[in-house]
C-alpha positions in Angstrom: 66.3 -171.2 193.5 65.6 -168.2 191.4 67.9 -165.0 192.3 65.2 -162.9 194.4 64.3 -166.1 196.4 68.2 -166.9 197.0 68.6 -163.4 198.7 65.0 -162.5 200.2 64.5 -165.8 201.6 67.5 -165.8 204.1 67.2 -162.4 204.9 63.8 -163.2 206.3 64.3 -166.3 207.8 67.0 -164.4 210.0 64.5 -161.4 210.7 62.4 -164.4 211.7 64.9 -165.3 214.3 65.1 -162.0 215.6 67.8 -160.6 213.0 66.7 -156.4 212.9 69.4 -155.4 210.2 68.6 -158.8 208.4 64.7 -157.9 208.1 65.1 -154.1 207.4 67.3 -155.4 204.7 64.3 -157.6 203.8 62.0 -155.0 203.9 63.7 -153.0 201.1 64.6 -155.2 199.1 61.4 -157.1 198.9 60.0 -153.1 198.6 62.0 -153.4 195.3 60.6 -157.0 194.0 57.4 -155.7 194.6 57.3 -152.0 193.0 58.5 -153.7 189.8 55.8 -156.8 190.1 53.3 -154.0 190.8 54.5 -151.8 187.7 54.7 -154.3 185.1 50.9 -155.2 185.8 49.3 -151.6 186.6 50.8 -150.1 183.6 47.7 -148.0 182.8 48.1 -146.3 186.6 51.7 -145.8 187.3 50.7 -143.1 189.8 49.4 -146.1 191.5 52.2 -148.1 191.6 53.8 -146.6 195.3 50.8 -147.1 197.1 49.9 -150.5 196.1 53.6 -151.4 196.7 53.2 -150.2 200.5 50.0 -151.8 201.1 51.7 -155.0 200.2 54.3 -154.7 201.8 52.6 -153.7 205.2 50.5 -157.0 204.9 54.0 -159.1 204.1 55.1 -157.7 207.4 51.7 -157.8 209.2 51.6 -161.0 208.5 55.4 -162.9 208.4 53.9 -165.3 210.7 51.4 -167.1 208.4 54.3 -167.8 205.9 55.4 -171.1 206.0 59.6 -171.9 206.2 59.1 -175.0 204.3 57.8 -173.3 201.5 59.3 -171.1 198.8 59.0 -167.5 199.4 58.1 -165.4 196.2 55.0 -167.4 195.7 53.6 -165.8 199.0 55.1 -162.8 198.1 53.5 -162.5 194.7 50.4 -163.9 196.0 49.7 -161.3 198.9 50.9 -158.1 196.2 48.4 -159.7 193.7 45.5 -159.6 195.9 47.0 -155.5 197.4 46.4 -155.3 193.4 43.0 -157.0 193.2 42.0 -154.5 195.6 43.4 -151.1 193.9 41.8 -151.7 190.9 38.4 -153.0 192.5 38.6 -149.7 194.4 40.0 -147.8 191.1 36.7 -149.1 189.2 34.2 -148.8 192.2 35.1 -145.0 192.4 35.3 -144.4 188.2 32.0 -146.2 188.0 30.2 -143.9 190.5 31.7 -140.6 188.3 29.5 -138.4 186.6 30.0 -135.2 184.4 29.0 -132.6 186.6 27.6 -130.5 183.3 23.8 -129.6 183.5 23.0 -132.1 180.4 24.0 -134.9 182.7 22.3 -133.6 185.8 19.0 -133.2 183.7 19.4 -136.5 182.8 20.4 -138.0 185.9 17.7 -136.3 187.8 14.9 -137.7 185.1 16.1 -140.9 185.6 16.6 -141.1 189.6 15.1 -138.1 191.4 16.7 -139.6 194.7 20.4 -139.8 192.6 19.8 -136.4 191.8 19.1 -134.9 194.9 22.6 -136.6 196.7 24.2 -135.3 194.1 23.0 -131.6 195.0 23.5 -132.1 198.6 26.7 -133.4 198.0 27.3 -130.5 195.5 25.9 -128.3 198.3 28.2 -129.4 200.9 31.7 -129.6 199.0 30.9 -125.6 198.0 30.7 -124.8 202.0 34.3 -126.1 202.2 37.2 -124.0 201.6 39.1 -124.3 198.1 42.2 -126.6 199.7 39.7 -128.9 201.0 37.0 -128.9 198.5 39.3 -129.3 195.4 41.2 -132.4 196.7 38.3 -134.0 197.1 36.9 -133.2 194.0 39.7 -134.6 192.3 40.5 -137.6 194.1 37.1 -138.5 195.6 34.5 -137.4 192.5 37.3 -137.4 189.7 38.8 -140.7 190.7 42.5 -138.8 190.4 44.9 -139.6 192.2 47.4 -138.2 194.5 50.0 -137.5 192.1 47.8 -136.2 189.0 45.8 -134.1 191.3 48.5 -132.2 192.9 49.6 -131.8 189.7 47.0 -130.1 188.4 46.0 -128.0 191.2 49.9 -126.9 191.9 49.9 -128.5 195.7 52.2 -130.8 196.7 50.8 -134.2 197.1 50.8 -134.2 200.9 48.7 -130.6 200.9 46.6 -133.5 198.5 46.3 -135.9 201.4 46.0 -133.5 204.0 43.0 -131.6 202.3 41.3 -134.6 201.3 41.4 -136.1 204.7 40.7 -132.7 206.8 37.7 -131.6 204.6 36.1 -135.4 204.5 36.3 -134.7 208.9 35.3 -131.2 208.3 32.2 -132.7 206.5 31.4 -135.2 208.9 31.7 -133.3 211.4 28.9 -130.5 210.1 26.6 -133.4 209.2 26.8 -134.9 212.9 26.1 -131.7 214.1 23.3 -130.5 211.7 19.7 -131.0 212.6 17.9 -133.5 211.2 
């Protein structure tokens, strides 16, 4: 066996069996496998690396039962981080495909080739500039700019959780006014 399958795989057979010390100790040290599997292949988003890392690892615990005992561990390790990673970078590309400069030239050209484009844009523009600067500038960044957590707070000079926070309260705050607007 291969060092990180000698120690992970008893450690979780025992947390299997009921062990709590044994599978917290699991926990972190497959936490460790992982951020460095996750690193050395998302080398062009390291900012990235942290949250793909916990995704992972909540669907390794989530779902400890469908491993099977018989069966080496790493590959169902690797297998369930590389489809966590699959799923950042689908969601990385999704968001940097639907950016667009906000400068007039690319409105006037937007607008001439999709009125309807155009006009979400504006009421989206609309909207975000009813918000106040902590929400609306988080989720400029990280929504619209495809940033992330780390590089917007950053630039704006909050801390990463004011980052979250915003993000999150303003995208409520939103929903919220458009529930409750007339139609």
């Amino acid at each position: 066996m291969k060092p990180a399958e000698e120690t992970l795989r008893p450690l979780l057979l025992l947390g299997l069996e009921g062990d709590r010390a044994a599978y917290a100790s699991f926990l972190a040290q497959a936490a460790a496998h992982l951020r460095a599997y996750v690193r050395r292949r998302l080398t062009r988003w390291p900012d990235d690396v942290e949250d793909v890392m916990q995704e992972a690892l909540l669907a390794v615990h989530n779902q400890r039962d469908t491993w099977r005992r018989a069966e080496p561990l790493m590959p169902w390790l690797h297998a369930i981080a590389r489809y966590k990673l699959i799923d950042a970078l689908r969601a990385r590309s999704a968001r940097e495909a639907m950016l667009l400069p906000l400068d007039d030239e690319s409105e006037d050209a937007l607008a001439d080739a999709d009125p309807q484009a155009h006009e979400a844009r504006r009421d989206v523009r609309v909207l975000l500039d009813t918000l106040p600067d902590r929400f609306r500038v988080p989720i400029e960044c990280v929504k619209l700019e495809g940033l992330s957590v780390a590089e917007t707070a950053q630039r704006t000079g909050m801390s990463a959780s004011a980052v979250k926070v915003g993000v999150h309260r303003g995208l409520r705050l939103l929903a919220r006014r458009l529930r409750e607007s007339p139609r």
